[in-house]
Residue, then its C-alpha position, 0 to 999 in steps of 0.5 A: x500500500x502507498x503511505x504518501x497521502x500528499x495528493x489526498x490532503x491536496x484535494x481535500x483542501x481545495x475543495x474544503x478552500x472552494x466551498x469557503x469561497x462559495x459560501x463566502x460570496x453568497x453570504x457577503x452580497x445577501x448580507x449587503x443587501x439586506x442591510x440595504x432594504x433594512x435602512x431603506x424601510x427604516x427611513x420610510x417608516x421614519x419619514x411617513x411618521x414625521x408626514x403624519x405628525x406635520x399633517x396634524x396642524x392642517x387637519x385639525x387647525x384651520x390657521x394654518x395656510x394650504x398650500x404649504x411646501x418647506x423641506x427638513x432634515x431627516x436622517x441625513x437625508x433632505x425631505x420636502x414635504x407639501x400639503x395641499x387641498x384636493x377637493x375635500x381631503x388634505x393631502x401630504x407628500x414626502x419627497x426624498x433620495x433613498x439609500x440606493x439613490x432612488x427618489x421616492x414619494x410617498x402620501x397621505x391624505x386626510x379629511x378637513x375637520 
């Protein structure tokens, strides 16, 4: 019998090697996006928040001048909010970049009391 496993050992690392990798640069990129979506759905809930909040004035207040249009800072993220009247509801949009450098709008309407 042959005592030299020299081979054996060889083979046996490269594909212990080849499945490291593999299992590597499925991870990292999954990974990668993940934490993308995540701070994307973050800064959405964040900002749909603060929409409602800023609505509440225009809905419930009738001092307050419609239309309205003025941006804030949110996250490090400039967010330009307008309110303004369709026929009997108030409706508020949000406008901002998001983390993949995409614009995204996003409004709620709500009835004049």
């Amino acid at each position: 019998m042959l005592k030299d496993n020299c081979g054996f050992i060889f083979i046996e690392t490269l594909i212990t090697f080849s499945i490291v990798l593999v299992t590597i640069s499925i991870i990292l990129p999954a990974t990668v996006f993940i934490k993308g979506e995540r701070q994307k759905l973050n800064d959405r809930q964040i900002i749909v928040t603060k929409l409602h909040d800023l609505m509440q004035p225009y809905i419930h207040d009738h001092e307050q001048t419609i239309p309205d249009s003025f941006t804030q800072l949110i996250n490090e993220k400039h967010v330009h909010f307008e309110v303004a009247a369709e026929q009997m509801l108030i409706k508020g949009c949000a406008n901002w970049e998001n983390v993949k450098k995409e614009r995204e709008t996003f409004c709620l309407y709500a009835y004049e009391k």
